[in-house]
N, C-alpha and C positions, 0 to 999 in steps of 0.2 A: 376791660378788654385785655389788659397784659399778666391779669394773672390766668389765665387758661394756658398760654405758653408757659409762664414760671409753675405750674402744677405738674404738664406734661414734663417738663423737663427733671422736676423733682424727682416724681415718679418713675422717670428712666434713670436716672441716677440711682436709684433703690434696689432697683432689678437685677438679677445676679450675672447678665451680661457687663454691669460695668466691675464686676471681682475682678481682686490684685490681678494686674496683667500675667498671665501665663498660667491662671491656677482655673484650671480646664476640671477636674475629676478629684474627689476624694480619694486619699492618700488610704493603702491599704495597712490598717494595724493589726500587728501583731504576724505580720504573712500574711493575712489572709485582706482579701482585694473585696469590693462591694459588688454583689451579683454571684459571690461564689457560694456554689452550693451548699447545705445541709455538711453534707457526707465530707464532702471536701475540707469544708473549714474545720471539720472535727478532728479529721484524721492531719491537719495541720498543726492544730492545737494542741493535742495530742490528748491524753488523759487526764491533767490536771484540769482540763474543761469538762464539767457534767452537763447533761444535756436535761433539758424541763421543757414541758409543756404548759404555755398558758392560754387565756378565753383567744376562744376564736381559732384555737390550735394554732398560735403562733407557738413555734419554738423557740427555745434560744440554747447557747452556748456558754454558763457560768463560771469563771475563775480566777484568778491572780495572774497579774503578767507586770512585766516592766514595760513602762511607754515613754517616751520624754524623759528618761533618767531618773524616771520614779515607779514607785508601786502601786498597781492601782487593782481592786474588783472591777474585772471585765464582765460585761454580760453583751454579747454577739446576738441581737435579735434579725427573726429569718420571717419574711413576708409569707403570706400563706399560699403564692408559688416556688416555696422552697430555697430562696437566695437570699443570701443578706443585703438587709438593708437600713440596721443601724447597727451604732455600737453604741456603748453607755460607758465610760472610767469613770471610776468614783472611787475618791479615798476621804477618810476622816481623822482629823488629826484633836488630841485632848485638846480641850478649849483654853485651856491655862497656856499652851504654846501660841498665841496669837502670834508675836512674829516671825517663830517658824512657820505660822500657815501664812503670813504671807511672802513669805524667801519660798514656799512649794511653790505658792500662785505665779510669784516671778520667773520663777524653773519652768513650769508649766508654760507658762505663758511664752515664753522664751523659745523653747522649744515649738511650741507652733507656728511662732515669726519665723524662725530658721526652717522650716519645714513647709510653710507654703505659702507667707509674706505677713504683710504689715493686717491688721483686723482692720474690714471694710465698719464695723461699729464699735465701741469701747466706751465705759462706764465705770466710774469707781470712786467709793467713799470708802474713808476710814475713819470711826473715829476711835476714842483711850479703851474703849472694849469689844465694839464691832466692827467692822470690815466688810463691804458689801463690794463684788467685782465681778465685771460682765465683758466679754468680749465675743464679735460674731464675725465667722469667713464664712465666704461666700463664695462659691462656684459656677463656671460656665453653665454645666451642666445640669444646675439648679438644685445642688448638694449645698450643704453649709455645715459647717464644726462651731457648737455655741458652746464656749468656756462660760463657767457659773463658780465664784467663789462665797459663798455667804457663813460666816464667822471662821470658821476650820473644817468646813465641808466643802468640797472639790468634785465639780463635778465637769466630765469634755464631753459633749454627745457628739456623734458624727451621724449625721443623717441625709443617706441618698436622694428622698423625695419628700423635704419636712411640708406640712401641710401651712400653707400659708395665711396668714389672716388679711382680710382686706378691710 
């Protein structure tokens, strides 16, 4: 009888109504905010972003930017009513630098704490050759940003409406 309460309550716990107090909306990177258009976010970006078509005619937005104090390949994916509704940073660093990939991860990571709190999930192994590191924020508004570190690959997605598994 008292695990149907501790289930529900787990379950609400989950849910991206209990995200770090006051992180209501994903944070707009690079200038450009979630929901803005095509045209917009291009002519924000400005030219160093090329524009691609993929299945489904999803577009996106492909480039280099600085984020969090670091360098990353941006690619700005655009829902097939025309607004954005992820983004992808990804950077790779030679595999011989293990501890600078993980002083990025800590920059990285660092930078999203300071920018929209503590990560509602967090995971991480290292060991003398690999490095595996996960963290997830979580939004009101049912956005979430999933940090993924695996050896010297870096990866922040932000995603306005991720599909969720149950």
């Amino acid at each position: 009888m008292l695990r149907a309460p501790l289930l529900a309550l787990a379950l609400l716990a989950a849910t991206p109504a209990f995200a770090e107090p006051g992180r209501a909306h994903l944070p707009a990177v690079g200038g450009v905010a979630f929901g803005t258009t095509f045209a917009v976010a291009q002519a924000t970006l400005g030219p160093g972003f090329k524009a691609a078509t993929g299945p489904a005619g999803v577009r996106t937005l492909n480039g280099r930017g600085a984020f969090i104090g670091s360098s990353f390949d941006l690619v700005y994916v655009f829902s097939s009513s025309g607004r954005l509704s992820e983004i992808r940073a990804e950077a790779v660093m030679r595999s011989e630098e293990l501890g600078a990939c993980h002083e990025r991860w800590d920059q990285a990571l660092g930078g999203l704490i300071a920018q929209v709190g503590r990560p509602d999930r967090r995971e991480e192994s290292v060991g003398s050759r690999t490095q595996f590191a996960t963290a997830g924020f979580d939004f009101a508004d049912g956005g979430e940003i999933e940090a993924l570190l695996a050896g010297c690959y870096l990866r922040l997605t932000f995603d306005r409406a991720p599909a969720r598994l149950s």
